[in-house]
N, C-alpha and C positions, 0 to 999 in steps of 0.2 A: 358874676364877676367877669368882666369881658378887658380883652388887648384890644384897643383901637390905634390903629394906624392912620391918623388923621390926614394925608396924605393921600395913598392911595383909597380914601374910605371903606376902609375894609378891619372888619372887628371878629375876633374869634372870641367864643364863649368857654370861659375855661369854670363857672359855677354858676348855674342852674337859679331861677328864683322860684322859689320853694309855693309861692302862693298864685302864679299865672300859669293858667294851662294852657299847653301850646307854646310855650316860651323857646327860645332857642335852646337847641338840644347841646352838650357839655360837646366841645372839640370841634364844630361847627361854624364855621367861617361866614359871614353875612354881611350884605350891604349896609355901613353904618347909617349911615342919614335916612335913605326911605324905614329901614328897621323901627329907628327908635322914633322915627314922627309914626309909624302905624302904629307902636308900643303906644306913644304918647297919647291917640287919637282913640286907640281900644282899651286903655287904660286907666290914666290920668284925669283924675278929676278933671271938670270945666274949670274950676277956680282957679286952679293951678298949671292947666295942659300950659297956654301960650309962655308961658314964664321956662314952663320946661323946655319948650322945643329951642327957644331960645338959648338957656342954659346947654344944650347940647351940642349946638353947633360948634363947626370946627372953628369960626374965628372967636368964636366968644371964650370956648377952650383955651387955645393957644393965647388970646389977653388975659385968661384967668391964670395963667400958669408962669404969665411973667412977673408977677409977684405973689404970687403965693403955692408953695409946694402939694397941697391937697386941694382942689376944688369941692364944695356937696351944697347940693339941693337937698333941701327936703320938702318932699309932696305930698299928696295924696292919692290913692288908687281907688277907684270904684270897682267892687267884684261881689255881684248879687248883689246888689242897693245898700249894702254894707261898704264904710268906707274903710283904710287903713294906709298908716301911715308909712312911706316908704323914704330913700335917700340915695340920689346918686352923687358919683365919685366923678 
């Protein structure tokens, strides 16, 4: 679970995801955009990467947000050629 400041792109991680190692550490402040497109690009299924990075950006953010209260994706991650199903917010 992370605070982004779409603004200055800066996100702090206030909860840990339990199945990426090497994820951003709990209390750890980080560049949003290049973060979450290296998340996207060491993570995110092919099927689903280009949908996600799109889904994260800041403008598509802030149009997702002028009409509707929660935004989520739900994707897929690749970890050990095993897939599983994830969701962001």
């Amino acid at each position: 679970m992370y605070y982004i400041d779409l603004d200055e792109d800066d996100g702090i991680c206030y909860q840990t995801h339990s199945k990426i190692d090497n994820g951003i550490a709990r209390g750890r402040h980080f560049p949003y955009t290049a973060t979450l497109k290296k998340y996207a690009n060491d993570n995110v299924s092919e099927a689903y990467r280009e949908e996600f990075i799109r889904f994260i950006a800041p403008e598509s953010i802030r149009e997702n947000l002028k009409n509707e209260k929660v935004c989520t994706f739900r994707y897929m991650i690749d970890k050990d050629g095993q897939g599983f199903s994830a969701q962001a917010f």
